[in-house]
C-alpha positions in Angstrom: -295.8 252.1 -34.5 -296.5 254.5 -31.9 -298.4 257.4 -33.4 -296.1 260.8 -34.0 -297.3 263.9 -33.6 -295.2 266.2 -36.7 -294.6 269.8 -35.3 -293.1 272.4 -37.1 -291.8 275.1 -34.0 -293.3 278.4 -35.4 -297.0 277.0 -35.0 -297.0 274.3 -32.1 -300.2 274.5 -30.7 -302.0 272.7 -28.1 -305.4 271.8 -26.6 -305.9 269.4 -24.0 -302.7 267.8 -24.6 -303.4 267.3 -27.9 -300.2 268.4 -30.0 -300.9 270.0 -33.8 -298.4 271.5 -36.0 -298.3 274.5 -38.3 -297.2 276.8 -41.2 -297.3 277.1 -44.8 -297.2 277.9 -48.3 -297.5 280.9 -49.4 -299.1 281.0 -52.8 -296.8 277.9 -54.4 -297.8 274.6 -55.1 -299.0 271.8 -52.0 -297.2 269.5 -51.5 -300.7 267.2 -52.0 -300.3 268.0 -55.7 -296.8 267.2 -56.1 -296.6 264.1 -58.0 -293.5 262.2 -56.5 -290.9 260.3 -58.5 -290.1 256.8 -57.5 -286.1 255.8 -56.2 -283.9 254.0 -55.1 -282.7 253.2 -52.5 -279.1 254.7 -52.7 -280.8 257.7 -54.0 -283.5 257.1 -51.0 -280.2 257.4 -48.6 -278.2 260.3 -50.8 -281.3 262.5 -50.7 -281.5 262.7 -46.9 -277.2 262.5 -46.5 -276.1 264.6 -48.8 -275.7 267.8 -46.9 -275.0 269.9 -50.2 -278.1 270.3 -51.5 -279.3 272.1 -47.9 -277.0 274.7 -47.9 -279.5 277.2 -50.3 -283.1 276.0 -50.1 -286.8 277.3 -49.5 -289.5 275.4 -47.4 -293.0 276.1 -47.9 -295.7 275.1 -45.4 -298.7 274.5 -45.4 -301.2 273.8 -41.9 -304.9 273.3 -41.3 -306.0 272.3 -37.2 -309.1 271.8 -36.7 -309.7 270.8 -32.9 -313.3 270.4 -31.5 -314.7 269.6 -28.1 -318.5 268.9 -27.9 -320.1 272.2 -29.4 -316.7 274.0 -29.4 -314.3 273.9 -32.8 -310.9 275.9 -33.1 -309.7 276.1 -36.4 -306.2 277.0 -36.8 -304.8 278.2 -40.0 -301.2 279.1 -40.6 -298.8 279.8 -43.1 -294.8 280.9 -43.3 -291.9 280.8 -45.6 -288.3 280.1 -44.7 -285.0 281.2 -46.6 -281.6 279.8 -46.5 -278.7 280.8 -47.5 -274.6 281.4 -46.4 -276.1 279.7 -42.5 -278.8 282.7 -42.6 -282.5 282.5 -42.5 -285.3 284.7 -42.5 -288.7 283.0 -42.3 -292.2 285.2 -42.0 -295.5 283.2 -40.9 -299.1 284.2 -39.9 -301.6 282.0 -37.7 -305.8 282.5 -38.0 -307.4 281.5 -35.3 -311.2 281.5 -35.6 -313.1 280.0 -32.8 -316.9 278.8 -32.9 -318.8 278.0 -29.4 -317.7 279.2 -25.8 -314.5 278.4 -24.8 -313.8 278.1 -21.6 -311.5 281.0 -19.5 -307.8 280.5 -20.3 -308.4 278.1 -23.1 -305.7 280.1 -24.8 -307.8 280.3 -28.1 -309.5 283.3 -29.6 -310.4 284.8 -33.0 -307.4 286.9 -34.5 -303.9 286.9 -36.6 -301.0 287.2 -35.1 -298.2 287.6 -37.9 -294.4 287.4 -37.4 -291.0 288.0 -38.9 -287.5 287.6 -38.1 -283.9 286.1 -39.2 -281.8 284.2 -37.8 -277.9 284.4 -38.1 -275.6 281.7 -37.7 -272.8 282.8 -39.1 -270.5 283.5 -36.2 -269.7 281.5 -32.9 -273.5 282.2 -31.6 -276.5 282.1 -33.4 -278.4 285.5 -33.4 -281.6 286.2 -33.7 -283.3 289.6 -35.1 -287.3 290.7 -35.3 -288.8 293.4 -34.6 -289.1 295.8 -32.0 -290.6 298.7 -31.3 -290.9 299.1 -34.8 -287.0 298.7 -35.3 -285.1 295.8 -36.3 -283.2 294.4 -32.8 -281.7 291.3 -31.6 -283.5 289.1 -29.5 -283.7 286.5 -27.3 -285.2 283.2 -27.8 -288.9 282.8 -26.9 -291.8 280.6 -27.0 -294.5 280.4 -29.5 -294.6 282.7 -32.5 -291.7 284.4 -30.7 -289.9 281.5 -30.8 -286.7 281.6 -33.5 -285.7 278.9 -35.6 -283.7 278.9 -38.3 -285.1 276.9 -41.4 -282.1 274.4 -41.5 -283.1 273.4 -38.0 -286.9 273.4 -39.3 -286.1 271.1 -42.2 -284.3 268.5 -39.5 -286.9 268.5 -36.9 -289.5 267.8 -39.4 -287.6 265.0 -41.3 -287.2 263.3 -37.6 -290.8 263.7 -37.1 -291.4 261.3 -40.8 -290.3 258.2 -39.0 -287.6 255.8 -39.2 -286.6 256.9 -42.6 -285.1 253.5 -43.9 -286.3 252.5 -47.4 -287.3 249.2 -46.6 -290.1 250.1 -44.3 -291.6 252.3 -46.9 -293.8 251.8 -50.0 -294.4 253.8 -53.2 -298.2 254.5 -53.4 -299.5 255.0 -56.3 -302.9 256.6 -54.1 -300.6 259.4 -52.7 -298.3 259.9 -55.3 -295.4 259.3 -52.9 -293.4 257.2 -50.7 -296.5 256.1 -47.6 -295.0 254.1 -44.7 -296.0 250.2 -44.7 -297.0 250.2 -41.3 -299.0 253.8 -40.1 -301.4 253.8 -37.9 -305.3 254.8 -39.4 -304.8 258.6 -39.1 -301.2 259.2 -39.1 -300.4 259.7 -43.1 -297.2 261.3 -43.8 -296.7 261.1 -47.7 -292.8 261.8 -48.7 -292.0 263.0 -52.4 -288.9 262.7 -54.6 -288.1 265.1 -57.5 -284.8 264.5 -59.6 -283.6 262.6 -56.8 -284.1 264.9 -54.3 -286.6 265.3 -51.0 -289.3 267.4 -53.0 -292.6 267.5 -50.6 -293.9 266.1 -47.7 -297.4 265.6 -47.0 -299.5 265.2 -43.8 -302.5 264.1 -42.7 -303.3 263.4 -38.6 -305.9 262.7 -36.5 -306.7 262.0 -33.1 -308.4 262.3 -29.4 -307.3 263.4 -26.0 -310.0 263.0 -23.9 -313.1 265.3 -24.5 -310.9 267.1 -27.4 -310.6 265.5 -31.0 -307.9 267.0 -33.6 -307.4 266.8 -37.6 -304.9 268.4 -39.0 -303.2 268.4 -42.8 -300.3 269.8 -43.9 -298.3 270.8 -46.8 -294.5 271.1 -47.1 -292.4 272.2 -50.0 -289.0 272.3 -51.2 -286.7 274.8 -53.3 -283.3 274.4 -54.0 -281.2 277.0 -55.0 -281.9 280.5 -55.9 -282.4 282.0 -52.0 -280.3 285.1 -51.1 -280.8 286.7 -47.1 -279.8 289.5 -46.7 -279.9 290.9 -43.0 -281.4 294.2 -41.6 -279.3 297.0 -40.2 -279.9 297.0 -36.3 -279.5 299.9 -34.3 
């Protein structure tokens, strides 16, 4: 199986074409924790079909990224929240950076936070987006990196895609993980998938890898709510 590489949009990052992902739980329980219930496989299949239980949720992530290259190490630390509710989100997230050893000009790494919030609205015929500006809530257009919008419905999708081939036969319940573990990962590409009352609970992640002179490691932590979100927008001027 051809080694995936799970990235969550507000925190892709990159070094030396190696791909990491990132963002996180903020103050609730890891998804590492999470002991996972074992299923069937019709309730395997209705927790990822059925399409009601997405419609009021919270995900929780999670990220540590570690990347080092000879004396050089970036670690990269972020965490977010998303909200959904009546086709609205609003999500807020924070990435560390700390950076030990001299990296080279336009590495793109240094030590700082950058913090971001916003909602998306995709309510009417065209999905807006709102965040700050200038101090004042304002609708904006979609960008890259932490300005880039997604709204936690999409999140939830891209990161299911990114847990494989999602049939129940080609997983296992391990006992180890506490969770469903593929039968066939590659050494360093663990993606642990937890069940709670039938439903997708908890996701966890554990990569690794090399791109020539850069190495990566990088765990993650994703957690489900159901139920109980309310979004309410901003006023925009």
């Amino acid at each position: 199986m051809k080694k995936r590489a799970v990235v969550a949009t507000m925190a892709s990052l990159a070094l030396a074409g190696v791909m990491c992902v990132g963002f996180a739980a903020c103050g609730g329980e890891s998804a590492k924790s999470i002991k996972g219930e074992e299923v069937t496989a019709e309730q395997w299949d209705a927790a990822f079909e059925n399409e009601e239980l997405y419609q009021n949720f919270k995900l929780e992530i999670e990220n540590e990224t570690v990347i080092t290259m000879g004396d050089i190490k970036v670690t990269i630390d972020a965490t977010g929240e998303l909200l959904y509710a009546d086709q609205k989100t609003y999500t807020t997230q924070k990435a560390k950076t700390s950076v030990k050893g001299d990296l080279p000009a336009g590495a793109g790494y240094s030590d700082g936070t950058v913090e971001s919030e916003y909602y998306v609205d995709e309510t009417g015929e065209t999905t807006k987006y709102i965040a700050k500006k200038d101090g004042a809530w304002a609708y904006v257009e979609q960008g890259s990196g932490m300005d880039h919008y997604t709204s936690a419905m999409e999140e939830l999708e891209f990161l299911i895609d990114q847990a494989g081939s999602l049939d129940f036969e080609d997983y296992e319940y391990s006992t180890e993980h506490n969770g469903y573990v593929e039968k066939d990962a590659e050494e360093g590409d663990l993606i642990v998938i937890k069940f709670k009352d039938g439903k997708l609970k908890a996701m966890y992640v554990e990569q690794s890898g090399t791109e020539g002179p850069a190495s990566m490691s990088m765990t993650g932590s994703y957690v489900i709510t159901y139920g109980g979100q309310s979004v309410t927008l901003p006023t925009v001027a």
